[in-house]
C-alpha positions in Angstrom: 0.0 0.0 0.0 1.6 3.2 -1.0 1.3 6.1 1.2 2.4 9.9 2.0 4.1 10.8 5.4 3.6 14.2 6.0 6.4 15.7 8.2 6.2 18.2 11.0 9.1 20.3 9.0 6.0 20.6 5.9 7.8 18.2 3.6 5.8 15.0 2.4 7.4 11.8 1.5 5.6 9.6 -0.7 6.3 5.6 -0.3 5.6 3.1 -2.6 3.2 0.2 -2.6 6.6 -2.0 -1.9 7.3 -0.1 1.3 5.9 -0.7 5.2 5.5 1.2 8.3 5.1 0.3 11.7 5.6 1.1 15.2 8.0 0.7 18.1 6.8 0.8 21.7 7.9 4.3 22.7 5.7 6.2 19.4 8.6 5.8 17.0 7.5 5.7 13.4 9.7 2.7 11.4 9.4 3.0 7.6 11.0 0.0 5.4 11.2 1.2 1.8 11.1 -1.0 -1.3 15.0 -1.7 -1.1 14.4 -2.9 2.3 16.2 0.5 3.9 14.9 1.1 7.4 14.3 4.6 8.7 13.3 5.3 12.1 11.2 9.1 12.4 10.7 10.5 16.0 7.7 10.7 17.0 7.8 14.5 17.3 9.1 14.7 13.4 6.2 14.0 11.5 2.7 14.8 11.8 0.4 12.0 9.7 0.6 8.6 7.0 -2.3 9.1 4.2 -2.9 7.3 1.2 -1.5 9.4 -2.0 -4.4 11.4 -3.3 -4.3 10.6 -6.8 -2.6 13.0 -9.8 -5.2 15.2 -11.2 -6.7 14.5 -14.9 -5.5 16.9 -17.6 
């Protein structure tokens, strides 16, 4: 499932449908991305996941 992380900083990251997230037991955010590269976000560092709104028609 691809999805957006939006960061407390503004910027957005989009992730793939070959990527993962999950959570550690203190709030930490864990994203795995399609290459298998794990990156660990503080919980104070980003803000929300959502699914990618798709690219307007035109």
């Amino acid at each position: 499932m691809a999805f957006d992380l939006h960061r407390a900083d503004g910027d957005v990251i989009r992730y793939g449908d070959d990527a993962r997230f999950s959570f550690t037991a203190t709030g930490h955010l864990v994203v795995y991305d399609a290459g298998g590269t794990k990156t660990v976000y503080s919980h104070h560092s980003w803000d929300r996941i959502e699914e990618p709104v798709p690219a307007p028609e035109g």
